[in-house]
C-alpha positions as CSV (number, residue, x, y, z in Angstrom):
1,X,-34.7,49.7,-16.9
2,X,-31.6,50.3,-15.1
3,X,-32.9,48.6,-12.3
4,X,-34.1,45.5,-14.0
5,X,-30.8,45.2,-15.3
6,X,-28.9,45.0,-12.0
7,X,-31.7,42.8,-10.4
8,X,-31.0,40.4,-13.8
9,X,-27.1,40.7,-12.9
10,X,-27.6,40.0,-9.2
11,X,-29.3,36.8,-10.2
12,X,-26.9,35.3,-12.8
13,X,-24.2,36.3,-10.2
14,X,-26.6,34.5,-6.9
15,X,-27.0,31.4,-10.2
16,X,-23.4,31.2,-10.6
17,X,-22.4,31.5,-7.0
18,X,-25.1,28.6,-6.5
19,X,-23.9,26.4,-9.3
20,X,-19.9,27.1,-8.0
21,X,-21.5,25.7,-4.8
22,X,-23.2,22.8,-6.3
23,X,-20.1,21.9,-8.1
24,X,-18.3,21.6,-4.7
25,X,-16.7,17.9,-3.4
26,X,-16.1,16.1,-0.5
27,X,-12.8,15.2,-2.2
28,X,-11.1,16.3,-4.8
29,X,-8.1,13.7,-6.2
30,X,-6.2,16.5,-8.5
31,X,-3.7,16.1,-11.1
32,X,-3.0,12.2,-11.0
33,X,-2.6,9.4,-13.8
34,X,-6.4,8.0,-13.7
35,X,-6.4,4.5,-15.0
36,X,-9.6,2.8,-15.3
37,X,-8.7,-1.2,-16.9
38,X,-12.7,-1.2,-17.9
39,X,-12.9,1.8,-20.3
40,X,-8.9,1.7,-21.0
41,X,-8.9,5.5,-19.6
42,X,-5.1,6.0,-19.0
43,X,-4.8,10.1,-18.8
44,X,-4.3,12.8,-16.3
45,X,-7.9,13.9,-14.6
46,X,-8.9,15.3,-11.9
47,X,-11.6,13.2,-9.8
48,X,-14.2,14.6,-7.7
49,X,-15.8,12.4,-5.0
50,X,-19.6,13.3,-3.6
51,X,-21.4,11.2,-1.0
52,X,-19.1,8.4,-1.3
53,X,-19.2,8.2,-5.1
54,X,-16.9,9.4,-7.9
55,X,-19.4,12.0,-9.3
56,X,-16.8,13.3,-12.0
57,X,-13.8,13.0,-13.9
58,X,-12.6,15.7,-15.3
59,X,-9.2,17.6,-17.2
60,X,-10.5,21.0,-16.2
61,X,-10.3,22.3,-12.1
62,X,-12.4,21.6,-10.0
63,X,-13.0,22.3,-6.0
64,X,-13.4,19.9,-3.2
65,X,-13.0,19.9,0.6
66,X,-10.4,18.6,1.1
67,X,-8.0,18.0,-2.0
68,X,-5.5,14.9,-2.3
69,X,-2.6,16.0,-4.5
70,X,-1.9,13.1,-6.6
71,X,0.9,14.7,-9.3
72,X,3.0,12.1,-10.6
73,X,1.0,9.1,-8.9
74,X,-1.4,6.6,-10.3
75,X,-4.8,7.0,-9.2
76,X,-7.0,3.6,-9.6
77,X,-9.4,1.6,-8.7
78,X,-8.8,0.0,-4.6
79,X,-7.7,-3.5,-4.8
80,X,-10.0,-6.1,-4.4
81,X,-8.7,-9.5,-2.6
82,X,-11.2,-12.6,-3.4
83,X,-9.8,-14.8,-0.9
84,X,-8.9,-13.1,2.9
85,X,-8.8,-14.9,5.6
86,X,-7.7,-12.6,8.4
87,X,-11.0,-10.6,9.0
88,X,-8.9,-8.7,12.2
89,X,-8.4,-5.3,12.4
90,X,-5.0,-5.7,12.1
91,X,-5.2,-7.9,9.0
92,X,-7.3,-5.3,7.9
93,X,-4.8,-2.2,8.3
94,X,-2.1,-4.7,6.5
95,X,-4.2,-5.1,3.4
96,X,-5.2,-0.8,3.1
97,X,-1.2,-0.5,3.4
98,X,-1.5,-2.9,0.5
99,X,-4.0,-0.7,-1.7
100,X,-7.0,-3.3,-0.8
101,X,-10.6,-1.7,0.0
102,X,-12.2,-5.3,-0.3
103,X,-11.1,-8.1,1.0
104,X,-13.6,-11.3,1.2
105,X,-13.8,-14.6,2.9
106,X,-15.1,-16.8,-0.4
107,X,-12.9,-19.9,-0.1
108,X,-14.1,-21.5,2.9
109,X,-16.6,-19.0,4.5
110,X,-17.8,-18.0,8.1
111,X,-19.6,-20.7,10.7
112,X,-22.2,-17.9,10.7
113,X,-22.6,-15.7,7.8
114,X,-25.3,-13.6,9.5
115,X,-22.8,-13.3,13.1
116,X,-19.7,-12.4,11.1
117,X,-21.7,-9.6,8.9
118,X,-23.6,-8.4,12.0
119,X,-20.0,-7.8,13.9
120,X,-18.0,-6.6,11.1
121,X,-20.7,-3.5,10.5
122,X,-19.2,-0.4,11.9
123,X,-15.9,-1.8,13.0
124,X,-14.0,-2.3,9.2
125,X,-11.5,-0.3,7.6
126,X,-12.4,-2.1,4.6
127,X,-15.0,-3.8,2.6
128,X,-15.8,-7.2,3.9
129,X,-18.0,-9.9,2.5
130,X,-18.2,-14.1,2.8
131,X,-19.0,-17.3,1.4
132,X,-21.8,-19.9,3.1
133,X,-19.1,-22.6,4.4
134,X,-19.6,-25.8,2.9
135,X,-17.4,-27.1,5.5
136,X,-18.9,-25.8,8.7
137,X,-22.2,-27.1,7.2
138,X,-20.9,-30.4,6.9
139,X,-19.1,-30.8,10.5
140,X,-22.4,-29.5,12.0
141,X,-24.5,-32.3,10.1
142,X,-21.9,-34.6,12.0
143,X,-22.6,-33.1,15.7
144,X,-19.2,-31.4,15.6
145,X,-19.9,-28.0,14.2
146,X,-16.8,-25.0,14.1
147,X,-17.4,-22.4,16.8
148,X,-17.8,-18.8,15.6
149,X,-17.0,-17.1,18.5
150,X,-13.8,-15.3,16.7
151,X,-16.9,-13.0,14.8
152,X,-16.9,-10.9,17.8
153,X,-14.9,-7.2,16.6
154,X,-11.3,-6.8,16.3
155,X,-10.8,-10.8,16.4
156,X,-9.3,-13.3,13.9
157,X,-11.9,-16.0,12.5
158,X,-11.1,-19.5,14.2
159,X,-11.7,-22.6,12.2
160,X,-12.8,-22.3,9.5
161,X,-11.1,-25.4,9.1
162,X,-12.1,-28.3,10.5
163,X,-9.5,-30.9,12.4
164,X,-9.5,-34.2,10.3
165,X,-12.3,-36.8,12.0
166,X,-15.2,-38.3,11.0
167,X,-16.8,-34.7,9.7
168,X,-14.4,-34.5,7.4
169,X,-13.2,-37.6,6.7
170,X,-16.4,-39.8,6.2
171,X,-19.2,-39.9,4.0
172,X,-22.7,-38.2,4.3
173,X,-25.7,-40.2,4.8
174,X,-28.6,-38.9,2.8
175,X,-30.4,-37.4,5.9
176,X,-26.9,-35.3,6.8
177,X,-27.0,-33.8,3.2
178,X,-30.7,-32.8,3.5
179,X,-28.8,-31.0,6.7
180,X,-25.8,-29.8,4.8
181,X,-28.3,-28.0,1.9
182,X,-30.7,-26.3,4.6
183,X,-27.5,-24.9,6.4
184,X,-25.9,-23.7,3.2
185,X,-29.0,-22.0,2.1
186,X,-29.8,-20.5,5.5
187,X,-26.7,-19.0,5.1
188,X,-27.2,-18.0,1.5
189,X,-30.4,-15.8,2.5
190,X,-28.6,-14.6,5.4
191,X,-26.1,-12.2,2.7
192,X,-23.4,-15.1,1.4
193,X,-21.9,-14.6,-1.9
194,X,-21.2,-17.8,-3.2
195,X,-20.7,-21.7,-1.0
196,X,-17.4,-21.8,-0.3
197,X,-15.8,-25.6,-0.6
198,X,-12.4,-26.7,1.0
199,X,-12.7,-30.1,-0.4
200,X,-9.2,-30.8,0.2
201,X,-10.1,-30.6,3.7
202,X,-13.3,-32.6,3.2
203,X,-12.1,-35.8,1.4
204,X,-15.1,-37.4,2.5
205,X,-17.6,-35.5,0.3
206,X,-18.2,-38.2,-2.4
207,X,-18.3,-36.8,-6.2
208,X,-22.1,-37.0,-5.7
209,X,-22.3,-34.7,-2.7
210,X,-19.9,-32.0,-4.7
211,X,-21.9,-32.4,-7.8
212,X,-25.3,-31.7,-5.5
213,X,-23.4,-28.4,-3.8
214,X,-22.8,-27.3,-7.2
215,X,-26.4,-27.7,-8.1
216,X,-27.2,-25.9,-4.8
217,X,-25.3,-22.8,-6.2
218,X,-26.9,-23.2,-9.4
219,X,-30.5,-22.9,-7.9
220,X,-29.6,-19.8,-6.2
221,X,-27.3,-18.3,-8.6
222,X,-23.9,-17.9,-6.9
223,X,-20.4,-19.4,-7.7
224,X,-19.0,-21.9,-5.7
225,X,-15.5,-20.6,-4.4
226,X,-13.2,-23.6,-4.2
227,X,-9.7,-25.6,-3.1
228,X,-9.8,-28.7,-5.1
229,X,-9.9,-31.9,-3.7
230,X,-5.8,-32.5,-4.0
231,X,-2.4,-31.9,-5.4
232,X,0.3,-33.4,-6.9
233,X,0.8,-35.8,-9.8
234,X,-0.1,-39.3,-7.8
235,X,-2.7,-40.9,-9.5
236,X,-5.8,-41.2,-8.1
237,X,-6.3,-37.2,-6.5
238,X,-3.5,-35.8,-9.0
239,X,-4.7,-31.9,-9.5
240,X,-5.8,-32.9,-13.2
241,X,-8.1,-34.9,-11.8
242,X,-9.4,-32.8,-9.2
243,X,-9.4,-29.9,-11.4
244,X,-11.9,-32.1,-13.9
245,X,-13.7,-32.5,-11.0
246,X,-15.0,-29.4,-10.4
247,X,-15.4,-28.1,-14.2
248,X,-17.0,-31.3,-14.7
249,X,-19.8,-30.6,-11.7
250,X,-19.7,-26.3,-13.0
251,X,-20.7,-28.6,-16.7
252,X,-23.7,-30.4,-15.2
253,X,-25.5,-27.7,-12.7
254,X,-24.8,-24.4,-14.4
255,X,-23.0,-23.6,-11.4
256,X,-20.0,-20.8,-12.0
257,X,-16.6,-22.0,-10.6
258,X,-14.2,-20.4,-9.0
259,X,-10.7,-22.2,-8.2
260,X,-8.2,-20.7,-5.8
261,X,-4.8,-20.2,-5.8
262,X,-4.4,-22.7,-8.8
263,X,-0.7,-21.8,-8.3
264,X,-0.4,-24.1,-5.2
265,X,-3.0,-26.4,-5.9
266,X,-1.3,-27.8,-9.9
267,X,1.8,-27.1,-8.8
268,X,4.2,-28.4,-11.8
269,X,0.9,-28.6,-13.6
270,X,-0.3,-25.5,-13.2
271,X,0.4,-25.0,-16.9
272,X,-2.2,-28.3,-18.1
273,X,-4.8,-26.9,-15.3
274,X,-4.5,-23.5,-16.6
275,X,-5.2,-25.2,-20.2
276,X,-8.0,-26.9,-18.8
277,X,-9.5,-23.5,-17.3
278,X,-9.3,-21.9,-20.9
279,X,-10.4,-24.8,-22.5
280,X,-14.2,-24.8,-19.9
281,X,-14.6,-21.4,-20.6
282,X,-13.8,-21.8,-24.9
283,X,-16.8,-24.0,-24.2
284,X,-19.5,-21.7,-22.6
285,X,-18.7,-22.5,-18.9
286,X,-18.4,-19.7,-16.6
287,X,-15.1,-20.6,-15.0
288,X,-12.2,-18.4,-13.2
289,X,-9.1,-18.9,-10.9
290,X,-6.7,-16.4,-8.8
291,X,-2.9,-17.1,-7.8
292,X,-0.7,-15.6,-5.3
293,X,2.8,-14.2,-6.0
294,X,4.6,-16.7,-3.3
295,X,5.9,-20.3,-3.7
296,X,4.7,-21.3,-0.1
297,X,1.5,-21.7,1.2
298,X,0.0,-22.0,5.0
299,X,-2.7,-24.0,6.5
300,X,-3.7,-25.9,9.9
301,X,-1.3,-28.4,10.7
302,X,-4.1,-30.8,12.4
303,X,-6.8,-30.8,9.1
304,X,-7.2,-33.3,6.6
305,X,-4.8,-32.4,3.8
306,X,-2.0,-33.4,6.5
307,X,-4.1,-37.1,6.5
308,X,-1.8,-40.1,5.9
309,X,-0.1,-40.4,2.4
310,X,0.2,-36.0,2.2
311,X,4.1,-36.5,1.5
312,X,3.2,-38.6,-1.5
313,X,0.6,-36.3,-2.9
314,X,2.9,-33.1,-2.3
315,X,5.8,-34.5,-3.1
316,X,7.4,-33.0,0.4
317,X,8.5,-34.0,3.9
318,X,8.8,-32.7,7.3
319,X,11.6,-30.5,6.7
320,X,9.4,-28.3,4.2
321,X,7.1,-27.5,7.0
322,X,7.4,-24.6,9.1
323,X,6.0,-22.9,12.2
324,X,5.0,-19.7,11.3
325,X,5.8,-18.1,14.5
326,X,8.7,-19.4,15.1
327,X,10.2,-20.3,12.0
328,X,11.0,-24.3,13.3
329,X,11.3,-27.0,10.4
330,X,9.3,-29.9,11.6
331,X,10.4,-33.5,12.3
332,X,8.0,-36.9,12.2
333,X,8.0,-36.3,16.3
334,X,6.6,-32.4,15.9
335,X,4.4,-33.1,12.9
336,X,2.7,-36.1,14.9
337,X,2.3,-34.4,18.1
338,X,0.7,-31.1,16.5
339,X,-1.2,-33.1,14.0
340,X,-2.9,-34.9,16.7
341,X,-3.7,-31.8,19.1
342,X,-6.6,-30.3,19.7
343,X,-5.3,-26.8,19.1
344,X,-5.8,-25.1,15.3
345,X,-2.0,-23.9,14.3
346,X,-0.9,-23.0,10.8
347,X,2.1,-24.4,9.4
348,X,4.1,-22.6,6.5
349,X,4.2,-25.2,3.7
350,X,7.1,-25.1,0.6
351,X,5.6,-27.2,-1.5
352,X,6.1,-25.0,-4.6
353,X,9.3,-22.8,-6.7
354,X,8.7,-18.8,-8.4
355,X,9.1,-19.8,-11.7
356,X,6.3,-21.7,-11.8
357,X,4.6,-18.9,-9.8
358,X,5.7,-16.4,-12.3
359,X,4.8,-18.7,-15.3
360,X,0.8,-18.7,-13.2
361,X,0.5,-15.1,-12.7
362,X,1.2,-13.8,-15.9
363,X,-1.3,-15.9,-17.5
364,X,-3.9,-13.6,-18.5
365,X,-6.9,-15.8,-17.2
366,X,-5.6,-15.3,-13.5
367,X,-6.4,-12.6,-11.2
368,X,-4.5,-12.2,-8.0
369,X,-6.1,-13.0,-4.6
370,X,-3.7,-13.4,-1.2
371,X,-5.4,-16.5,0.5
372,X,-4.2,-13.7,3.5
373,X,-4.3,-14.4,7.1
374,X,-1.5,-13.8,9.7
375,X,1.6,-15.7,9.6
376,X,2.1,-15.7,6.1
377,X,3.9,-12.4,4.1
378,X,0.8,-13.0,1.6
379,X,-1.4,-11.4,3.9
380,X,0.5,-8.0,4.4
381,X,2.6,-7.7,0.9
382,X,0.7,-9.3,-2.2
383,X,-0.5,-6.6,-4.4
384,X,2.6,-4.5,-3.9
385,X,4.4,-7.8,-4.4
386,X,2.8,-7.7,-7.7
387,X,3.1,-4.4,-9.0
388,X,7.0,-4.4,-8.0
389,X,7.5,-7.7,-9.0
390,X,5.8,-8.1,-12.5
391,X,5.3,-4.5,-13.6
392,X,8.4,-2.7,-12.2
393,X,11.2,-5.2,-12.0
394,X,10.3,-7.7,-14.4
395,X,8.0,-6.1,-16.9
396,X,6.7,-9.2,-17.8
397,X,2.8,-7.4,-17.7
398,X,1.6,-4.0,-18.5
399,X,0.6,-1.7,-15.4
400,X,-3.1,-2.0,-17.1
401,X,-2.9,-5.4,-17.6
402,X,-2.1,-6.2,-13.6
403,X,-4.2,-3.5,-12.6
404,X,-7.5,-5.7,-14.5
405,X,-6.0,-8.4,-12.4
406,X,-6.4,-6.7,-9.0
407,X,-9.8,-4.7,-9.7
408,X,-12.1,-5.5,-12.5
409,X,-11.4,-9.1,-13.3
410,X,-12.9,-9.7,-9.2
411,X,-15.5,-7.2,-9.7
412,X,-16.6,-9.4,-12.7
413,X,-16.3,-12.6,-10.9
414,X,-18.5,-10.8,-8.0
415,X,-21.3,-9.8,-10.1
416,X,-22.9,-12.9,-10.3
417,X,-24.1,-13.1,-7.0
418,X,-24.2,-8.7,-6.0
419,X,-25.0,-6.2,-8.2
420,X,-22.7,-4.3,-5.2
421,X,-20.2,-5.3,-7.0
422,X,-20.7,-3.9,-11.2
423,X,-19.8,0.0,-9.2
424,X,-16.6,-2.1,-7.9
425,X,-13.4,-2.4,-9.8
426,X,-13.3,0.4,-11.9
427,X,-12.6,4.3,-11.2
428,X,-15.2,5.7,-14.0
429,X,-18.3,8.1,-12.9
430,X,-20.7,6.8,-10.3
431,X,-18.7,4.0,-9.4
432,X,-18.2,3.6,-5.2
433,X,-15.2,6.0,-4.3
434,X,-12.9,2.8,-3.5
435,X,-9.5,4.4,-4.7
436,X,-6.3,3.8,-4.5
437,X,-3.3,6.6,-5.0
438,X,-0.1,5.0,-5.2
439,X,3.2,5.5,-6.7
440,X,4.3,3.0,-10.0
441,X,8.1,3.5,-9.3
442,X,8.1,2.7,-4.9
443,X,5.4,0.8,-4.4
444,X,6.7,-2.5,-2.9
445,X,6.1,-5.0,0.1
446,X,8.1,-5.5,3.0
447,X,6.7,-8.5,4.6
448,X,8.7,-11.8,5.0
449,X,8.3,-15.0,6.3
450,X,10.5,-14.0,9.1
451,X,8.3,-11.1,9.6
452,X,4.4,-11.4,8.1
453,X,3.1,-8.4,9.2
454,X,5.7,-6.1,8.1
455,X,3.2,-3.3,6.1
456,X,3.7,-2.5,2.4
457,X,4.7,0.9,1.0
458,X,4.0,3.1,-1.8
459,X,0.4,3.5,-1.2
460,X,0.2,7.7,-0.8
461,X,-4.0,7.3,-0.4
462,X,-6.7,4.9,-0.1
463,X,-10.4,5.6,0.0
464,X,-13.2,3.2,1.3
465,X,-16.4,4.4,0.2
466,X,-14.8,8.2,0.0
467,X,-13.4,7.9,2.9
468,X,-9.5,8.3,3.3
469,X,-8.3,5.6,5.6
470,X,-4.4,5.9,4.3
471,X,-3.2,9.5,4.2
472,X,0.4,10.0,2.9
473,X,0.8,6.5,3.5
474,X,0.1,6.6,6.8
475,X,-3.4,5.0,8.4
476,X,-5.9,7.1,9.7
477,X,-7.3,6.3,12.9
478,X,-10.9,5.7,14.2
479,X,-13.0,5.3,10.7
480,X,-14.5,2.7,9.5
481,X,-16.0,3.1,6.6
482,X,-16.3,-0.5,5.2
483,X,-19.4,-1.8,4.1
484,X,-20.4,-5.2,3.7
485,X,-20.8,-6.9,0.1
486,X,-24.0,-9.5,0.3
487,X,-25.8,-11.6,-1.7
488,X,-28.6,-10.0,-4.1
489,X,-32.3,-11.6,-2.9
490,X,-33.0,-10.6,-6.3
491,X,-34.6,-13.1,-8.7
């Protein structure tokens, strides 16, 4: 009897020993202010991480690994950035400074969705993911298609945009938009998230061939991603119109809609766009918009938007354009010569002023994106921007409130085309381990428009797929645990 009771006391001891083992992390977040803008969680847990998932959440101890020590820091969801350009590594290492684990090419897309994925696996910090570009499919249907030789690792997407000519400028003939569908959807089954549509730097797609792109996106169920067709208040292409344009094509095909950085789009109408946003979606259309925290923007100097009559539309001139590398105002002689040149180069544009900018991103319809690439402080600084700016300094929204803005509002907008994306955006069980650990009362960015690429700080730890790629703020070197976001094939 004796015996039996030892041997039943040697196996509850080898059960617990075995559960204490199961129970064991790969990471262990302890002691931090867990905020989770889905479920309204706002308490300090403990969060244990387990083959690249958050497997628990919990107030009592538990063991991991490694352990991250997060007393007295927020713990959230990682950042995810709708609109990123620079697809570099060192774009890349800007935006995890920044507290981004996703950063995604929707407004204009890749020349070659399946190239750019096919490159980008194994090499990224971060999450990556794109759009099938509208305007690559459209320059190709004119014989003068964008090269995508930038996909290759470690290198910075080249033209994306096209240089104003006939591709851009003209209309389609009926057999070129049989071409431009069969390239979009190629690219759709090759992993694309949505059609991405510059049509500000297509003004020769007529109404009918963006009303037939929409119903593109329809058929396959993805968004279109898209910059309007203009700005400004001259009448016609003021943004109002523009902005009607595309609700009214999301209105006929089903298509959801998507419009970027409304902030420097409607300019001083940014508040009647905004109104026209809420109004489509009071009506049962599925329509969303981003802003960035900055009141200039950056494009190619030698693309459309800059075709004759630009200062009327903006409402600038010369002097309110700006080299980004070496901060020169332009005059009529500069602009001309650079418009005209075969050579893609990015120009800062001031076309805009921060209290409208403030007025856009406290609207509670607007989530943040960056419309990042390098040259511009947006693509280094604009989620530590907005926490310091809007939480900290002016308290104008709640630290819940801009956290929805930065991680579940995109995560919503993403789940129509990737059911990747419903375990994105939140910090609740099961969810991917995309995390960020930063502290509320430092967290701010550095980068000017003197020096873009100055990184942001505050961000103690950021995990990509339960990996830690920033460790007490500093970058880790040589993992990559990005993944890419693609399309579902599902019906």
């Amino acid at each position: 009897m004796r015996k039996l009771g030892l041997l039943i006391l040697l196996c509850a001891g080898l059960l617990c020993a075995g559960l204490a083992f199961a129970q064991q992390y790969d990471v262990v977040i302890e002691n931090g202010r867990v905020m989770d803008p889905e479920t309204g969680l706002d308490a300090v847990r403990n969060v244990g991480i387990l083959r690249g998932k958050i497997s628990r959440i919990a107030t009592d101890h538990i063991s991991g690994a490694r352990v991250l020590d997060a007393r007295g820091l927020v713990v959230a969801p990682g950042f995810i950035d709708l609109h990123q350009h620079g697809q570099e590594l060192e774009s890349q290492r800007m935006k995890a400074l920044d507290g981004v684990t996703s950063a995604l090419e929707l407004e204009i897309g890749v020349p070659d969705v399946a190239e750019f994925l096919r490159t980008q696996e194994g090499h990224s910090l971060i999450n990556y993911g794109t759009a099938a570009s509208h305007a690559a499919a459209r320059v190709a249907a004119f014989g003068t298609p964008l090269s995508s030789s930038g996909s290759k690792v470690g290198s910075a997407i080249p033209e994306i945009i096209p240089k104003s000519g006939a591709g851009t400028d003209s209309p389609a003939s009926p057999e070129q938009l049989v071409a431009i569908r069969e390239r979009l959807g190629h690219e759709l089954a090759a992993g694309a998230l949505a059609i991405g549509m510059g049509i500000q730097y297509t003004p020769g797609a007529t109404r009918y061939e963006v009303i037939e792109m929409f119903r593109l996106a329809a058929a396959h169920n993805v968004p279109i991603y898209t910059h309007i067709r203009s700005a400004g208040r001259v009448e016609p292409g003021s943004s109002i119109e523009s902005v009607s344009e595309v609700i009214g094509a999301s209105a006929i095909s089903g298509a959801a809609l998507h419009v970027v950085h409304i902030n420097s789009s409607c300019l001083g109408d940014s508040a009647e766009c905004l109104g026209m946003v809420a109004g489509a979606r009071a009506r049962g259309l599925d329509v969303s918009t981003e802003a960035y925290p900055y009141d200039a923007g950056m494009t190619s100097i030698n693309s459309a938007l800059f075709n004759p009559g630009w200062q009327q539309k903006l409402g600038i001139d010369y002097p309110q354009l700006m080299l980004p590398d070496t901060g020169e105002s332009l005059t009529k002689e500069r602009f001309d010569e650079l418009h005209a040149s075969t050579q893609t180069r990015t120009v800062i544009v001031r076309n805009n002023n921060m209290q409208i900018v403030d007025s856009v991103i406290r609207n509670p319809l607007v989530m943040i994106a960056s419309d990042g690439a390098s040259g511009h402080p947006r693509n280094a600084g604009t989620y530590s921007r907005f926490l310091s700016r809007y939480v900290r300094e002016q308290g104008t929204i709640t630290l819940m409130d801009a956290l929805r803005k930065i991680t579940l509002m995109p995560a919503q907008r993403l789940e129509r085309s990737t059911p990747a994306a419903r375990v994105k955006g939140r910090l609740q069980e099961q969810a991917d381990a995309d995390i960020v650990v930063f502290n509320p009362a430092t967290i701010v960015d550095h980068s000017t428009y003197q020096k873009p690429m100055e990184p942001s700080t505050g961000v103690s730890y950021l995990l990509v797929n339960g990996t830690v790629i920033v460790n007490q703020g500093k970058l880790v070197s040589d993992v990559y645990p990005g993944r890419a976001l693609k399309r579902s094939t599902e019906p």
